[in-house]
Each structure stands twice: as C-alpha cells, then as structure tokens.
C-alpha positions as CSV (number, residue, x, y, z in Angstrom):
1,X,-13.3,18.6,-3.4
2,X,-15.2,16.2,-5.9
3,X,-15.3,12.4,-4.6
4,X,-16.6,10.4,-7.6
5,X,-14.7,7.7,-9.3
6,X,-14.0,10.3,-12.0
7,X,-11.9,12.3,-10.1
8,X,-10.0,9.7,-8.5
9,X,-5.7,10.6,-8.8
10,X,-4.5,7.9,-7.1
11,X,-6.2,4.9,-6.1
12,X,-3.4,2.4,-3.6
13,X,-4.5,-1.6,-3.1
14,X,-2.4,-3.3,-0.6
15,X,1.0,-1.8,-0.4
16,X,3.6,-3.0,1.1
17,X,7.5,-2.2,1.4
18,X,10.1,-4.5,3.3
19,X,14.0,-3.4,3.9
20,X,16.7,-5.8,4.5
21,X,18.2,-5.0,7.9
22,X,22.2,-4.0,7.5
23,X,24.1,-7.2,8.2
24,X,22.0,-9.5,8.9
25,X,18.7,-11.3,7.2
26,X,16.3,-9.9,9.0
27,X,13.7,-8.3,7.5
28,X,12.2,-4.8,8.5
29,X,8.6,-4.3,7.9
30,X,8.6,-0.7,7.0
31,X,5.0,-0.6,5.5
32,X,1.9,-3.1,6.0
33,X,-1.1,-3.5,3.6
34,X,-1.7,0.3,3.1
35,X,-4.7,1.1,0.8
36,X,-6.3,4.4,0.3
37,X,-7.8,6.7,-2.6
38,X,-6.8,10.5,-3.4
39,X,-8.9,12.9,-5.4
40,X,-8.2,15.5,-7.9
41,X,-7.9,18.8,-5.6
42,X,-7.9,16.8,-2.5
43,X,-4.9,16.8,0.4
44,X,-4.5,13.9,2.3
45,X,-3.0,14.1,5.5
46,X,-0.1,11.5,6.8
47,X,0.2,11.6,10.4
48,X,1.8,9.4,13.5
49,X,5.5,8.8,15.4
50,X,8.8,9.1,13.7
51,X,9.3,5.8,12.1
52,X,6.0,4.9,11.6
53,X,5.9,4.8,7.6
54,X,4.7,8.1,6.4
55,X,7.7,9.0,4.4
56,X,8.3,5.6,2.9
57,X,4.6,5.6,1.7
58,X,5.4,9.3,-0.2
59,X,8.4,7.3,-1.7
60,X,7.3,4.2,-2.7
61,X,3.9,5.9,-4.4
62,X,6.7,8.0,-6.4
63,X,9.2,4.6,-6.7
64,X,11.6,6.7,-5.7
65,X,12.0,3.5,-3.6
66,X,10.7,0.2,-4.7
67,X,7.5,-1.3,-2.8
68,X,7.7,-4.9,-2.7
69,X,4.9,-5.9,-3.5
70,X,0.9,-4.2,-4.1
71,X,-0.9,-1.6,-6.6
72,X,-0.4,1.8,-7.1
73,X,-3.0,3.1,-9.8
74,X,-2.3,6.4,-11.1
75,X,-4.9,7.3,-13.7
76,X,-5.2,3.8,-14.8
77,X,-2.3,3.3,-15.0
78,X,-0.2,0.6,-12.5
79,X,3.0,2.0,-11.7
80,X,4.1,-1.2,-10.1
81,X,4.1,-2.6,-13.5
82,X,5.4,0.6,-16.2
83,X,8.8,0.7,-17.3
84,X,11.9,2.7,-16.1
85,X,11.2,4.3,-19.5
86,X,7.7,4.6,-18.9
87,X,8.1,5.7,-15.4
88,X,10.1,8.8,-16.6
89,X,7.8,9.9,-18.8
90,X,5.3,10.4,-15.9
91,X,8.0,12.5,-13.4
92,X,6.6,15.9,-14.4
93,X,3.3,14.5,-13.6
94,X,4.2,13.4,-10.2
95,X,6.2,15.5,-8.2
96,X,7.9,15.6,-4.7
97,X,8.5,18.5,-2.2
98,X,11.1,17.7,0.4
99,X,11.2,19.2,4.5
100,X,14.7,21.0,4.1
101,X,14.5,23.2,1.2
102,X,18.5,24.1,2.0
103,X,19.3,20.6,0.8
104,X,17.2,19.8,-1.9
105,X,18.5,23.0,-3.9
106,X,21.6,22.8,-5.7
107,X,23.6,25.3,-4.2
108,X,25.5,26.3,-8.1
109,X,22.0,26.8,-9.7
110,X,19.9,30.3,-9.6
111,X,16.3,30.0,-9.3
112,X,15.8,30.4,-13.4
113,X,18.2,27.5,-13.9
114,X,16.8,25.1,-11.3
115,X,13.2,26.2,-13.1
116,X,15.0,25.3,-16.1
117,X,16.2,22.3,-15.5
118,X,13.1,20.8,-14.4
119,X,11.0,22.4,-17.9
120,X,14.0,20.9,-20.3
121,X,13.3,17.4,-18.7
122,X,9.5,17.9,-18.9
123,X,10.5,19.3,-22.9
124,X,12.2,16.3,-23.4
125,X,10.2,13.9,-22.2
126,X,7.1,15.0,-23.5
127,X,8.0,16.4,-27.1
128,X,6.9,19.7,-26.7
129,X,7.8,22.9,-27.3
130,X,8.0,25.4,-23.9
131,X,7.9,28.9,-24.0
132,X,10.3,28.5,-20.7
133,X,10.8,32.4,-20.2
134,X,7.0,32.8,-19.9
135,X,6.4,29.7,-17.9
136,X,8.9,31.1,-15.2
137,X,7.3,34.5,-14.9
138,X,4.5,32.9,-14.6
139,X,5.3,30.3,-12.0
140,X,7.4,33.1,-9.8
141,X,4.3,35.4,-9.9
142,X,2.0,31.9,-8.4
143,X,4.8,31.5,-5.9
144,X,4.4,35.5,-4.9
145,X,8.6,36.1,-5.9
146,X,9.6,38.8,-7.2
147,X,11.1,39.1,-10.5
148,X,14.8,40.0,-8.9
149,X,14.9,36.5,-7.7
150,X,15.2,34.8,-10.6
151,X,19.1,35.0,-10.7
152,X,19.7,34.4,-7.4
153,X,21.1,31.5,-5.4
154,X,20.0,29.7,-2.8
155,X,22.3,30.9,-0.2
156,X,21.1,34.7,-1.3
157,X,17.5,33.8,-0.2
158,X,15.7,32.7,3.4
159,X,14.6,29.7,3.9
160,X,11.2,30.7,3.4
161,X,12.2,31.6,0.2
162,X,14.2,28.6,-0.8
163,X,11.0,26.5,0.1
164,X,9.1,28.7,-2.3
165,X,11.5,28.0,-5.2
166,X,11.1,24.0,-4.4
167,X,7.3,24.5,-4.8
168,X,7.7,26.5,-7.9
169,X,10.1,23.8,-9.5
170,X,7.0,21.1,-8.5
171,X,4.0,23.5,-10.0
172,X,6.7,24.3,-13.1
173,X,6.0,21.1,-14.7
174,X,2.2,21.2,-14.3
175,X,2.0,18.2,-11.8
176,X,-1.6,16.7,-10.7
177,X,0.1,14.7,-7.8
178,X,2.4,16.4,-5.5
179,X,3.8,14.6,-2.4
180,X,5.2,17.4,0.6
181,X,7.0,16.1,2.7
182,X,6.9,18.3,6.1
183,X,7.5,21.1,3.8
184,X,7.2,23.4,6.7
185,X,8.5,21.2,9.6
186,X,12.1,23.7,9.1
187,X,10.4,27.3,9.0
188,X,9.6,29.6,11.3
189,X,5.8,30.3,12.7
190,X,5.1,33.1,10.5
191,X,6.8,31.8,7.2
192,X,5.2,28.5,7.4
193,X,1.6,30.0,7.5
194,X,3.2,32.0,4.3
195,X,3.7,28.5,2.7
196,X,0.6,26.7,4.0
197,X,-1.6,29.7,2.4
198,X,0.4,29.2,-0.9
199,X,-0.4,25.8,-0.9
200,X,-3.9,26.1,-0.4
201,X,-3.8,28.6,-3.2
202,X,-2.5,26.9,-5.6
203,X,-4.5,23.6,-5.0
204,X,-7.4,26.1,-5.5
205,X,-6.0,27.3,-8.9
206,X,-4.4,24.0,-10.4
207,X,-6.4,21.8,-8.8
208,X,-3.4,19.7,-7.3
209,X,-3.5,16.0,-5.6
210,X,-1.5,16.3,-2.4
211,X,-0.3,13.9,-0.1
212,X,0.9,16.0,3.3
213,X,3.5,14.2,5.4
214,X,3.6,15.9,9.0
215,X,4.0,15.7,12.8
216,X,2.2,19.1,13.1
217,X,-1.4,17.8,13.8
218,X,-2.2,21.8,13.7
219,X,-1.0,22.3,10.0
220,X,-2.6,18.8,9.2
221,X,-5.7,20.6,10.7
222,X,-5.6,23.3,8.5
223,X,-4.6,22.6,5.1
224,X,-6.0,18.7,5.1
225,X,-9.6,17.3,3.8
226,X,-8.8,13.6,4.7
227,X,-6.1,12.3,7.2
228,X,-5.0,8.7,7.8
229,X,-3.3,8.2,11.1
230,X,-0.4,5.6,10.9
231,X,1.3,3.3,13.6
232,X,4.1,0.8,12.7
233,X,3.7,0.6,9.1
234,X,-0.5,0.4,8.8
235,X,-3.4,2.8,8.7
236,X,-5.5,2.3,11.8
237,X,-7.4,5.4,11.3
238,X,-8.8,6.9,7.9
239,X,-11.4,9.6,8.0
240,X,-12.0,13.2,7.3
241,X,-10.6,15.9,9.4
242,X,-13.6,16.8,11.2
243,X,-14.0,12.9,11.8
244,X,-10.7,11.9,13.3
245,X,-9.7,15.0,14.9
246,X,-13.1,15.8,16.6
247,X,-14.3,12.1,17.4
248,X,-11.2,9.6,16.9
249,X,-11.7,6.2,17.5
250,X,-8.6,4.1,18.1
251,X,-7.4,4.5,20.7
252,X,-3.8,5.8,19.1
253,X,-6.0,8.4,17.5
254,X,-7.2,9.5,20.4
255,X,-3.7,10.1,22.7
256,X,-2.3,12.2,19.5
257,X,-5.1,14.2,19.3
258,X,-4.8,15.5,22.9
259,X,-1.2,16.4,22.4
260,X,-3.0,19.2,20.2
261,X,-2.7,22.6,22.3
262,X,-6.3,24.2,22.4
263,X,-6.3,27.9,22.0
264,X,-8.9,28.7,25.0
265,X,-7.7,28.7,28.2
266,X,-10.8,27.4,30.0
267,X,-10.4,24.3,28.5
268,X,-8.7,21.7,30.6
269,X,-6.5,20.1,28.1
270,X,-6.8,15.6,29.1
271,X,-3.8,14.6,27.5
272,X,-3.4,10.9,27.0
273,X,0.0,9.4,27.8
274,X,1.1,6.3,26.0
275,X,3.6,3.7,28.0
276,X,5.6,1.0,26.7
277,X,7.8,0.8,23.4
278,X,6.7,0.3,20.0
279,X,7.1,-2.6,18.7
280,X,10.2,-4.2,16.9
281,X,9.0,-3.4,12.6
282,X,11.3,-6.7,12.2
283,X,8.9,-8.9,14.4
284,X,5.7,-7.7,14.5
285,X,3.5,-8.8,16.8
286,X,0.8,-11.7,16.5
287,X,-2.3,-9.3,16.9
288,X,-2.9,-5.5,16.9
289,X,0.4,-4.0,16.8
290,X,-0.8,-1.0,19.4
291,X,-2.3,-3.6,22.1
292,X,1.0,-3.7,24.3
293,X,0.4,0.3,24.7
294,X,-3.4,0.2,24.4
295,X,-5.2,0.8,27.8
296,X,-8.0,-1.1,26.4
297,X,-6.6,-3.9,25.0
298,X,-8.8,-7.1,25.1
299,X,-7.7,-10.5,24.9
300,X,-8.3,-11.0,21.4
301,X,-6.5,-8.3,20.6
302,X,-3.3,-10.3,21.2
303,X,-3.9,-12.8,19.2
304,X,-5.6,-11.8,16.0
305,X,-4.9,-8.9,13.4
306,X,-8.0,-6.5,12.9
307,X,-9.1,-5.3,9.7
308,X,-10.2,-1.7,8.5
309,X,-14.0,-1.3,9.2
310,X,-15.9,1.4,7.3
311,X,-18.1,2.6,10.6
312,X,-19.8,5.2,8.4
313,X,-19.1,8.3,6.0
314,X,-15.8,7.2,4.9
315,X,-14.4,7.0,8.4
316,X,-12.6,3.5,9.4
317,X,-10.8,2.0,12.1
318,X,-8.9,-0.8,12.6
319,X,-9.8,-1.5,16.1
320,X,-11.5,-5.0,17.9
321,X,-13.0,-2.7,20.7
322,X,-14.8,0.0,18.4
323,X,-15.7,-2.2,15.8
324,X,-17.7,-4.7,18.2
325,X,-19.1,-1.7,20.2
C-alpha cells in the first residue's frame, strides 16, 4: 500500500452531516468534523456501536446523502461543489456495496442484465464504446462464477452468490473507490471468508480504494490496513491495524477491542464493560462525548472538546488523558 501524496483517492476535511428530527426542530448530529485520507490500494476500516455514523460517512462521501457542510476531495476534485451532472459522470468511478445482497438485486434482472445495466450507464456517461459481452466474462471469471450463472436470477443463487454478483456489478465499471458496507455481516462463516479472500484479491489486481463498514472487529482485522474507531458521530481513534488493535489508546478503543475472542485458550480474555447510555446525537455533550462512560474521565474532560493528536506513526487519539500522558 503506497502512502505518498500521489496516491492519495480520497482526501475528507471536516465533514459533517446533520438530520432534521421527524416532527420537531431538533437537530440530530449524525456526523462531527470527520477528516481522514485513503490511498490507492488501501482499505480503511469503519468500526464502533450501531448508530455511531459509519454508514452515513459511506453515504455522504458517495452524496448518496447530502453532508451539510465540509470537503470531500476525490482526485482533486471537490465533490461538495460538482454538479448533479457532474456528479453522474463520476458514478462508475465510485461505487457502493450494500450488507443484504437479497435486497440490493433486482429480483426481474439475471446476472448479465444487472452487469448490463450498470456498463450502458458507464457507456453513456463516458462516450465509449464497451465490448459488454467480453467485459462480463471477464468480470464473472474475477468473481470465480461460472459461466451458467450469467442467466440466472437472484432467487436461483445463495446468498453467497448474490453477494458476488453485487461485487461484480461494482468492479464492472472499473471503480477506484468502492465503499462495502458490512458486505459480509448476512453470510455464513464459511462464505464470508469466500468474499473477504475475493476482496483482497481483487484490491490486489485492480488496485481498489476501499472503505469497510463493519461490527466484525475480526474481519476488520483481516482484510483492513488502517482503521478509524468511531463513537457518536467523530473519530477518536485513527491508526493502523497493528496500532489500534494491539495498543489502543482511548479508552473506547480499548473496551471494543477486548470484546475480540482470542483463539488460545490460555489466554484469560479482560473484557472491558462499558456502563451508562450514549449520549443524546441531538444534544451533545459540552466536553468528550465518551466521559459519562469513560472510567477515567478527568474533570476537564467535561468541560472541553479534545482534538485529534498525531502521537506518532500516523496513530491519533482524541483523548485529554493520553494526550497529556
């Protein structure tokens, strides 16, 4: 995985994303100042609770939802200021795979239409001229499908299978960003390990940008360089996977990665528990949104917001305690 400015996909400045809450004014803060960089042939990892902004950051990088406010350069190019018009023209470039393939399939269309569909776009949009039947054979044969399953539907095939046809239909248009979004979280053991490797492979092959979305702090593990560790809306820990999964800092870091089972079993597995609620996304709190469920939470803490601090090698935290220690 390269690292120099060269290489650089994706580069986000300050994003943020606010909702309207349903029948009312309030105002849900969905995502909070989020700023990272992604390389050519680099997978970062989103982790942290349900709710706490991974998905919307997928989205909003996409606009298939629209951040409020922030930067989003994708080779230099700000997609916070392009066009609808504009925008379209990058789709093939930027593509999205979603956790149930059952539903993001269109049960009417064989796999050679949905591939299709998505090259006739990419035709369009681009003024070229595809050889479509070739591009297909060759995309099945990346995807390890056999030829026989190019007519059939997506209640003929496994689930497995159906998630393979979603990746092909991403790859199809020759993509350098793809965004998965727990593309594995509906699979079985076996089959996802099938998916993960294919993944991998193809990153190897095409060079592909991904951004993974998961709970599984295993699969993170294994198919991640980079992972960024997100609580109500913010990243409060950035680093590479050896970093934050061997010596996390923050203290949120550090109670999800003891919820990760250890294959030895003369290990004694000190799993921290968290207490309290998280807090409201409509009012945030005054300082560090963990403190009221930190076990080390200073005074300060309470009353002022930290900042990300680069404590070396690319790893930050946004932390009072580490950062002074």
């Amino acid at each position: 995985m390269a690292s120099d400015n060269g290489n650089i996909v994706l580069e986000v400045k300050n994003l943020v994303k606010e909702f309207k809450a349903p029948g009312s004014k309030a105002v849900v803060h969905a995502i909070n100042d989020v700023s990272f960089e992604l390389h050519r042939g680099e997978t970062l990892g989103l982790i942290g609770e349900s709710g706490s902004g991974k998905t919307t950051v997928g989205r909003c990088i996409l606009r298939l939802i629209e951040p409020t406010s922030g930067s989003i350069m994708y080779k230099d190019m700000d997609l916070m200021k392009l066009s609808g018009k504009e925008l379209r023209k990058l789709r093939p470039d930027m593509q999205m795979v979603f956790q149930d393939p059952s539903n993001a399939l269109n049960p009417k269309m064989n796999v050679e239409n949905t591939l299709l569909d998505t090259l006739n776009i990419k035709a369009k949009l681009s003024g070229e001229k595809l050889d479509t039947d070739a591009i297909i054979k060759k995309v099945l044969d990346q995807v390890a499908m056999e030829e026989d399953y190019r007519l059939r539907y997506p209640a003929e095939m496994s689930g497995g299978y159906q998630q393979r046809v979603c990746i092909a239909r991403a790859i199809c248009a020759d993509p350098t960003l793809v965004v998965l979004d727990e593309p594995t979280s509906a699979l079985d053991l076996p089959v996802c390990a099938g998916i993960l490797d294919l993944l991998r492979r193809l990153q190897e092959e095409l060079g592909i940008a991904y951004i993974y979305i998961s709970h599984d702090l295993t699969t993170i593990k294994y198919i991640c360089h980079r992972v960024a560790v997100m609580y109500l809306g913010e990243f409060v820990e950035v680093g590479s996977i050896d970093q934050v999964f061997n010596t996390p800092m923050h203290p949120y870091s550090n109670a999800l990665m003891s919820s990760v089972m250890v294959p030895d079993p003369t290990k004694k597995a000190e799993v921290v528990t968290l207490e309290g609620e998280i807090p409201s996304p409509i009012n945030l709190p005054q300082g560090c949104f963990f403190a009221a469920r930190c076990p080390k939470a200073t005074e300060e803490c309470f009353k002022n917001h930290p900042q990300m601090v680069d404590m070396g090698g690319g790893h930050k935290v946004r932390c009072y305690r580490v950062t002074s220690e």
